[in-house]
N, C-alpha and C positions, 0 to 999 in steps of 0.2 A: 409493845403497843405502838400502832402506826398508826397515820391519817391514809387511809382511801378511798382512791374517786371514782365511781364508776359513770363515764359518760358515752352516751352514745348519739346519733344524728339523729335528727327530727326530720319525721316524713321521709328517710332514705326509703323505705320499703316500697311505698310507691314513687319515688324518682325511680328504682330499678325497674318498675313494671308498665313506667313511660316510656323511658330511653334509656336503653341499657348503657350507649356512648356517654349519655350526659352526666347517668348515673356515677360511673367509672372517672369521669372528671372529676366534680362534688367530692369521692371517697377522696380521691390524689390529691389535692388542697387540705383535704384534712387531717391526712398523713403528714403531707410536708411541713404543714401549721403545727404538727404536735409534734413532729422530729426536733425541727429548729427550734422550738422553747423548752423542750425534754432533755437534750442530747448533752446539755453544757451543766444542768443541772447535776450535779453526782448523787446528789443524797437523794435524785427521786429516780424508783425504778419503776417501768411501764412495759404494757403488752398493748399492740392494737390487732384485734380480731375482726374483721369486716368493718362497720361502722361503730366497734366501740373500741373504749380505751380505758384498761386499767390501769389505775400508776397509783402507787404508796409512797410512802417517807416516813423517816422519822420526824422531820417536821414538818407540823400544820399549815405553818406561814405559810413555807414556801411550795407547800404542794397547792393551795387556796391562791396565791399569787400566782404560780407559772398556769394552771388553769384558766386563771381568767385573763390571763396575758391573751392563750388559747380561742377563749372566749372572744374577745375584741377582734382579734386577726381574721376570726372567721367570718362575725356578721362584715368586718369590714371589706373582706371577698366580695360579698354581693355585689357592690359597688361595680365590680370590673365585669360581673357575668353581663354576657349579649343574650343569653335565653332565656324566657320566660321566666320572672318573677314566681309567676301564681304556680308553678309545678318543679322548679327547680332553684332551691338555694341550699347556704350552709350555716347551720344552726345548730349547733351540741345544748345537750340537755343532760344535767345529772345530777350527782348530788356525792357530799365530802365527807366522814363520818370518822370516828376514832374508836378503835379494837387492837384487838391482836390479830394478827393476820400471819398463821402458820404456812409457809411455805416449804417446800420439801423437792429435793431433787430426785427425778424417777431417771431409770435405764431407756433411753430415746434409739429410735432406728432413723434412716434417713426417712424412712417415708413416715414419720409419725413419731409426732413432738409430741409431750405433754408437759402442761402449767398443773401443774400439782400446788392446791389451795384451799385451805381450809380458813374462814373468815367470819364470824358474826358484822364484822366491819364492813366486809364486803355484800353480804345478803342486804344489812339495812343501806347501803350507798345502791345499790341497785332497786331494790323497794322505794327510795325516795324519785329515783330515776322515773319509774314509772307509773306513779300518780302526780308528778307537774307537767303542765301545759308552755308552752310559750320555751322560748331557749331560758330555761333557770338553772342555776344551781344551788338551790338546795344544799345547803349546813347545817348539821345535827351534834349538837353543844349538849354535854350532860344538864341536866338541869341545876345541879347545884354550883351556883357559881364559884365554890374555891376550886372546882375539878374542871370548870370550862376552859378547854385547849384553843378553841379558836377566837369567842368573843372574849372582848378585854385584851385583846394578846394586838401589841401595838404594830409586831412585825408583819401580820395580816393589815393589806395594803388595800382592801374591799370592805365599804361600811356593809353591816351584817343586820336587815333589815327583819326583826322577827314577824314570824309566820305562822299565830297561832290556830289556823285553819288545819295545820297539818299537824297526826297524829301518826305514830306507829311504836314503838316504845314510852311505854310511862314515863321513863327517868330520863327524856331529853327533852330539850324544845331546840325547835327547827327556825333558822332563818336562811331568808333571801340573799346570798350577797348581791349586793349593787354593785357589777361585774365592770358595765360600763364604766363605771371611778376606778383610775392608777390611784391612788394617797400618794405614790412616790414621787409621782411627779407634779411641778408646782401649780398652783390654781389656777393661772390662767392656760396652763398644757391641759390641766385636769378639764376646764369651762369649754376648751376648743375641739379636745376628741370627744366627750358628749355632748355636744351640739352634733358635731357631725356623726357620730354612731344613731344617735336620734333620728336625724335624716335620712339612715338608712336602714331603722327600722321602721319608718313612715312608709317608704318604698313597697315594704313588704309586706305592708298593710294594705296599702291603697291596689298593689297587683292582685290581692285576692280577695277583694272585696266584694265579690258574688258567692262566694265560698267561706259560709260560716263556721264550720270547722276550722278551716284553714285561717279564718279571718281571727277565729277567737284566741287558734294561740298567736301568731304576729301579735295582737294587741297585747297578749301577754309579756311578749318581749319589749315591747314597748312599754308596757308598766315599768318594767327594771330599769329603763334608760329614763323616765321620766322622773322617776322617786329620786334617782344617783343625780339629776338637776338641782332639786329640793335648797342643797345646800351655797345655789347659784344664786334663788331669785333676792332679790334687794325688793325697798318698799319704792325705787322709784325709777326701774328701769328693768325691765322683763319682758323685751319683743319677744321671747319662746314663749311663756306662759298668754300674752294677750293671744299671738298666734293660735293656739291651740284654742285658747277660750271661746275662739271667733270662729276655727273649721272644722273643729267636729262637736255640733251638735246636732247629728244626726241618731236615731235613737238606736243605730248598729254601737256608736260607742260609749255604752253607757258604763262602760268599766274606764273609759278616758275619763268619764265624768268624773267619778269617783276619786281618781286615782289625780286628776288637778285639784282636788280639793284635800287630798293627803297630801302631796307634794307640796300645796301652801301650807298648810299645819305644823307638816314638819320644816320648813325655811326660818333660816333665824329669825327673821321679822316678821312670823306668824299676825303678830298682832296687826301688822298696818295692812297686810293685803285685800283680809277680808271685805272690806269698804272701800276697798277701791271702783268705781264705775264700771268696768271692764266685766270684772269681776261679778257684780249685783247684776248686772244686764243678762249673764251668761246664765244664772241660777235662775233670774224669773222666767230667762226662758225654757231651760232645760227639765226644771222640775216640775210643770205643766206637762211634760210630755208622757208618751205610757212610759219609755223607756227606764225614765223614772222611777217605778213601779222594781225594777229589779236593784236598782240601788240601794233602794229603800229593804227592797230582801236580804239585801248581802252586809248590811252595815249593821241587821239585827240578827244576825245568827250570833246562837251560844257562844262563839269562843271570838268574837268582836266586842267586845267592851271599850279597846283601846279607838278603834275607828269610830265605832258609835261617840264615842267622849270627842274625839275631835271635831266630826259635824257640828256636837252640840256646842262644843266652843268656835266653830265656824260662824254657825250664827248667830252668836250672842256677839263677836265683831264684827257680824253683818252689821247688825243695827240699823236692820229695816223695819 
């Protein structure tokens, strides 16, 4: 029984049928980015095939840690590109799963390799790979928790935000990790690479802001870096949170909206934010608006109870 990952690029397919140069750059950082956290580890063995990468281990931690090391380095690339935002960056997307994972060595000629594998672990790490939007990774935990390998498990260094919208095996449930959080490293290291990972997923928000496709997964990744905040904000000092309260409410971000008002809920000091001004200002204005209207859809679907309960204790500390 192993933990595997299966990740791949978001958007590579059309970065190749922009620029095939630029294309070819994007993969090279993403090789390099997954050699240099792969190469030291022993216990994790990987394959990278065009834009994806498969890697196992026998442990969960550390294959859930060296990924989202992965994770961090790569949005953190954006930073340094000089081309276009809106059509060229680097962003993995996948998802971590536990199985058995048969592997077998075949007779190879120089002109043709073969990865011989046999994997229930690896079908569902590729299935979760491709129903998430936004750079996520996706973790899939048995459901009963005396057999859960990843959550509870304190050497996973990524809080592991569940995700009951997604479904594909009965006997698991699926979470977020909050990729942007090291745990290893101390809180105010932790407080300053998500600030600045945030910054540069705002980037890649605001470049593709005519392109709602393109704009809905950014926001997505943006979600992961604003949730992995949650455990920053205090009751009396949160220039991110007013920030945000204050420049997007326009009704393109209505999953921002939502997703500040999770992000207080889950902050240690749930109770004091709600009534703060900033705060009450931001909701009489935004829930007037249509965009509104999709909030309101997404916090009432079947498998939202837990977000529905948090609004509702939202505003009962409104206390408007």
């Amino acid at each position: 029984m192993r933990a595997l990952a299966f990740i791949d690029l978001l958007g590579f397919s059309a970065m190749v049928s922009n620029d095939k140069r630029l294309a070819t750059e994007i993969l090279d950082d993403f090789y390099n980015i997954s050699f240099s956290h792969i190469k030291n580890e022993h216990d994790i063995h990987g394959d990278l095939f065009s834009d994806s990468l498969v890697a196992h281990s026998s442990s969960p931690a550390i294959l859930v840690n060296t990924i989202a090391k992965i994770y961090r380095d790569c949005l953190r690339k954006n930073d340094s590109y000089t081309q276009p935002l809106g059509k060229f960056f680097l962003l993995p997307r996948g998802g971590i799963s536990f199985g058995h994972v048969d592997i077998q060595s075949r007779t190879e000629s120089p002109n043709l390799t073969k990865n011989f594998i046999v994997s229930p672990a690896l079908v569902h790490s590729v299935k979760m790979e491709s129903q998430v939007k936004g750079s996520r990774l996706l973790i899939a935990d048995l459901d009963n928790g005396n057999q859960q390998v990843f959550n509870w498990n304190n050497e996973v260094k990524s809080i592991l935000f569940e995700n009951s919208n997604f479904t594909f095996w009965s006997t698991f449930k699926y979470y977020d990790a909050l990729w942007f959080l090291d745990l290893a490293k101390s809180s105010s290291e932790q407080k300053t690479e998500v600030t600045y990972l945030i910054e540069v997923a705002e980037k890649l928000v605001h470049s593709n802001h005519k392109n709602k496709s393109a704009r809905d997964q950014h926001v997505q990744t943006l979600r992961i870096g604003l949730l992995s905040f949650s455990k920053f904000l205090t009751p009396n000092d949160n220039p991110l949170l007013y920030r945000f309260l204050e420049d997007y409410r326009d009704d393109l971000y209505w999953l921002v909206w939502l997703t500040l008002i999770e992000m207080i809920m889950n902050s240690p000091d749930s109770w004091a934010l709600p009534s703060k001004r900033e705060v009450i200002e931001f909701y009489k204005e935004v829930s007037l608006k249509p965009g509104w209207a999709k909030v309101i859809s997404e916090i009432n679907k079947p498998k939202n109870e837990y977000i529905l309960g948090s609004f509702r204790e939202f505003l009962s500390e409104m206390n408007i």
